[in-house]
C-alpha positions in Angstrom: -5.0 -9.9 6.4 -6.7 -6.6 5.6 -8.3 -6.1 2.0 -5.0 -3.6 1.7 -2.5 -6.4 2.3 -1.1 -5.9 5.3 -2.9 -3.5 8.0 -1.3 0.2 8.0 -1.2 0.1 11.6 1.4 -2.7 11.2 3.5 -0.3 8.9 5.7 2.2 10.8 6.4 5.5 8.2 9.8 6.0 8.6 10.3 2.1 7.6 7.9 2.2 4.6 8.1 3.4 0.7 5.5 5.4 -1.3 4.4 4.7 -4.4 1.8 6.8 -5.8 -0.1 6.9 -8.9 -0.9 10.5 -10.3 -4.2 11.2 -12.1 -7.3 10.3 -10.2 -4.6 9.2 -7.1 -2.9 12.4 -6.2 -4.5 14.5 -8.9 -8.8 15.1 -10.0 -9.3 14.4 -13.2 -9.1 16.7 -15.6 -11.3 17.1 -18.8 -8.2 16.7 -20.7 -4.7 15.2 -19.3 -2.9 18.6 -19.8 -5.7 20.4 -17.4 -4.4 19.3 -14.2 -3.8 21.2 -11.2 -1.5 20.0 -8.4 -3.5 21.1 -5.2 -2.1 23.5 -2.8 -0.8 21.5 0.2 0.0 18.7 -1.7 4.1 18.9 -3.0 4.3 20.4 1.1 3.0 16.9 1.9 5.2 15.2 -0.5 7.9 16.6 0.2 7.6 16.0 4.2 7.4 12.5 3.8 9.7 11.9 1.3 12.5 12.9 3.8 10.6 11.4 6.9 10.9 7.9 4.8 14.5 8.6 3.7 13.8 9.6 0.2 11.3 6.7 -0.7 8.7 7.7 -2.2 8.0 7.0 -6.0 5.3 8.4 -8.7 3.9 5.0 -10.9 2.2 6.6 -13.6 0.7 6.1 -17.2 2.3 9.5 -18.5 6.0 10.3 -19.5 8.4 10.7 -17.0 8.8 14.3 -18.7 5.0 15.3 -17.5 6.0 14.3 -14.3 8.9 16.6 -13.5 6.1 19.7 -14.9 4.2 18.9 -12.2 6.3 17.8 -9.1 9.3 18.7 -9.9 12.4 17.3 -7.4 9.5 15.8 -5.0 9.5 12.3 -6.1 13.0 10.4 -5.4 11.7 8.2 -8.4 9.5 7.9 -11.0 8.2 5.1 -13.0 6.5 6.7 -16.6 4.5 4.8 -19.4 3.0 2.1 -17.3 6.8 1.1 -16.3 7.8 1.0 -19.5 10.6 3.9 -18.1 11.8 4.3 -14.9 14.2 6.8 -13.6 15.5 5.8 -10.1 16.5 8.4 -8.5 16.7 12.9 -9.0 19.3 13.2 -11.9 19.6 9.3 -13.1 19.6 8.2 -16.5 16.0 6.8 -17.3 16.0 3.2 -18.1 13.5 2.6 -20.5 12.6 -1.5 -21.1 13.1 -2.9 -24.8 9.4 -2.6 -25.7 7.8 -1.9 -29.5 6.3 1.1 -30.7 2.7 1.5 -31.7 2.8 1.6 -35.4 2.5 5.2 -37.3 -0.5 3.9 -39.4 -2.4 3.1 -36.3 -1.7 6.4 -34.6 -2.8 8.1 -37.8 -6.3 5.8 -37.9 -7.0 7.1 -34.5 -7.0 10.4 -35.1 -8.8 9.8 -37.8 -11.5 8.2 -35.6 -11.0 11.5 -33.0 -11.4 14.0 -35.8 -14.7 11.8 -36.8 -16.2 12.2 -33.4 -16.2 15.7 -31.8 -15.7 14.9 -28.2 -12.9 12.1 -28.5 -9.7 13.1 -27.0 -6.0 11.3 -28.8 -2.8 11.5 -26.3 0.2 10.3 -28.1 2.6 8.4 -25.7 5.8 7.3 -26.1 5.4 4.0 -27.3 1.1 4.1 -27.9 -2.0 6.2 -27.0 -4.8 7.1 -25.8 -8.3 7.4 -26.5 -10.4 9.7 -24.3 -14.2 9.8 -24.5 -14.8 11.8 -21.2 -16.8 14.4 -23.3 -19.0 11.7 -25.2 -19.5 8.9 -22.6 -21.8 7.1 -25.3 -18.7 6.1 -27.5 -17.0 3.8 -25.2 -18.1 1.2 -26.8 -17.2 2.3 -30.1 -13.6 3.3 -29.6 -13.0 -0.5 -27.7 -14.4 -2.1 -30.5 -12.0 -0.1 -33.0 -9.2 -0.4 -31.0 -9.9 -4.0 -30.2 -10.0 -4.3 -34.4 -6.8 -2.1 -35.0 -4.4 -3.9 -32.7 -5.9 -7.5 -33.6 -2.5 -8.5 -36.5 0.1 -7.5 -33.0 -2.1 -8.5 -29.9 0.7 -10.5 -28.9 2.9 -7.3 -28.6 -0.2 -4.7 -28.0 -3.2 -5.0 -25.2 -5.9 -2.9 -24.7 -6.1 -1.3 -21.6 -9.4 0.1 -19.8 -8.5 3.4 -17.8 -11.5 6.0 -16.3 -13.6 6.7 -19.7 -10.5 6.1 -21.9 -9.0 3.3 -23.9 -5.4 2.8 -24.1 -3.1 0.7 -26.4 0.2 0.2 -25.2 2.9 -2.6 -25.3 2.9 -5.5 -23.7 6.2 -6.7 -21.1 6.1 -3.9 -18.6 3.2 -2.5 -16.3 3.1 -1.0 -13.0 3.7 -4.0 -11.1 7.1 -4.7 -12.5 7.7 -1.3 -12.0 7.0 -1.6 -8.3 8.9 -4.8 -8.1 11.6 -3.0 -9.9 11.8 0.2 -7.5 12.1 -1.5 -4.5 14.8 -3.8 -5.8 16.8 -0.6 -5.0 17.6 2.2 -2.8 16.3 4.0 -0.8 13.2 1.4 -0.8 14.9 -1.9 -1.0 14.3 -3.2 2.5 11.0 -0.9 3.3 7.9 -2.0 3.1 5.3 -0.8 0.3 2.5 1.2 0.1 0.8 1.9 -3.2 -2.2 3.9 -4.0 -4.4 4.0 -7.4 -7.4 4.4 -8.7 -8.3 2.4 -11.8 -7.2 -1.1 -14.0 -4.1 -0.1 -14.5 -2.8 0.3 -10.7 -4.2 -3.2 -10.1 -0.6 -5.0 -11.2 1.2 -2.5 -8.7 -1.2 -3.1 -6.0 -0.6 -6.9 -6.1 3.2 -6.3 -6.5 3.6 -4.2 -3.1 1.0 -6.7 -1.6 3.4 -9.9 -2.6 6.2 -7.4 -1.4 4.7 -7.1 2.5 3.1 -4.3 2.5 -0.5 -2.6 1.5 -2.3 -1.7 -1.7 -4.9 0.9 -1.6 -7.7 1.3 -3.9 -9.0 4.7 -4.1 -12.9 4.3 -4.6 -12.4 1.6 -1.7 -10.6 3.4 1.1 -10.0 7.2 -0.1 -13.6 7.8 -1.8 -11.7 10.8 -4.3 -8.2 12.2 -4.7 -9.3 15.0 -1.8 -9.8 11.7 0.3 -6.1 11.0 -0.7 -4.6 14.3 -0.2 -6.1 14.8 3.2 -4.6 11.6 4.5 -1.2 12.5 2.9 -1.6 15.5 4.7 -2.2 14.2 8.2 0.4 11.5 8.1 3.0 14.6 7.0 1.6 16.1 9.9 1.9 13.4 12.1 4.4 10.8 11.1 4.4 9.1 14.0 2.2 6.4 12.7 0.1 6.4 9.7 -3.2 8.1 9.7 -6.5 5.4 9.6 -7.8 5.5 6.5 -11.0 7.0 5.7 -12.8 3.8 4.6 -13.0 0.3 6.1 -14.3 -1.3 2.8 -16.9 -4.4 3.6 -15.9 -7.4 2.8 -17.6 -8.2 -0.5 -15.0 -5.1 -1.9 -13.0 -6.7 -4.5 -9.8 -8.4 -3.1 -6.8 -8.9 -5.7 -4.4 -11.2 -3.9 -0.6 -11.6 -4.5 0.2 -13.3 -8.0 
């Protein structure tokens, strides 16, 4: 077996399912979450092997379902928002959202108090927690884990602290992107396919194991795409080509970090 899972070249296109992660995946990063720009070529791409694949291909993503649609609108069959804390399975459906708790008001209200204290630090409300970027002021890392760490201490058996690329997120515990893998291929059109997923950072790890344990591969960005152009290129030749998936642009060595089924 591959670092991926299973090899690609053992994965015929037209029999597999796509499920993608968006920022630093499909998307650069931005210096703020509502600065992204969807590439030219890419919802062409999208869109080609979404109907090559008969309609399964999925978006797994950290954001709202709602930020999704701005920016790819009708090219996913599905979507999986909030870390799969809501899923909408397929264009039109009702989104089911999992029986998870809220992030308290009064912690929500400390950290913006701790943004507005520190020019630099980004907050991103989300449905159910937030975020705290430090893109701007890489020096505060620290910091911001410590106080989130200290804020979410009375509920850490309903809140975790998540590490994502120079951010901090607190978000609810009993749904990630693994069980919203699991939970998209339970159902048409990608029960019965075989999985590939691609992300970038911690939080893509659970859905990389998930589509792994499934049969099928999970990619690692830094490891097999170098960058989101890495990503788009590939998409773009296997929407060229679908005939067989493309090779990928890295063979990582074999001291690259292995996360085996669960």
């Amino acid at each position: 077996m591959s670092l991926s899972g299973v090899p690609l070249s053992a994965l015929a296109v037209a029999q597999s399912a796509l499920l993608l992660d968006m920022d630093g995946t499909l998307l650069d990063i931005a210096p703020t979450p509502d600065q992204v720009r969807v590439a030219p070529g890419l919802i062409d791409a999208l869109r080609r092997l979404r109907d090559v694949m008969g309609g399964a291909l999925a978006v797994v993503t950290g954001r709202p379902i709602e930020q999704v649609d701005g920016l790819f609108a009708g090219v996913p069959y599905a979507v999986a928002g909030e870390h799969g804390g809501a899923i909408r399975h397929a264009p039109g459906a009702e989104v089911v959202r999992a029986s998870l708790p809220s992030a308290p008001v009064e912690w929500v209200m400390q950290a913006a108090r701790l943004a507005d204290a520190h020019p630099g630090v980004l907050l991103e409300q989300k449905q159910r927690g937030f975020v705290l970027h430090y893109r701007a002021v890489p020096d505060l890392g620290p910091m911001l884990r410590d106080a989130a760490l200290a804020l979410i201490a009375p509920l850490s058996h309903q809140f975790q602290l998540m590490e994502a690329l120079m951010a901090w997120e607190i978000r609810p515990r009993g749904a990630d992107k693994g069980s919203a893998v699991e939970a998209l291929m339970a159902q048409a059109p990608f029960a019965g396919r075989q999985p590939i997923y691609i992300g970038d950072d911690v939080t893509d790890e659970d859905g990389m194991r998930a589509a792994r344990a499934l049969g099928g591969a999970g990619l690692r960005v830094d490891e097999f795409f170098v960058d989101p152009p890495g990503v788009r290129s590939w998409l773009a030749r296997a929407a060229a080509d679908p005939t067989a998936w493309p090779p990928l642009p890295r063979q990582p060595s074999a001291a690259a970090t292995v996360l085996p089924p669960r």
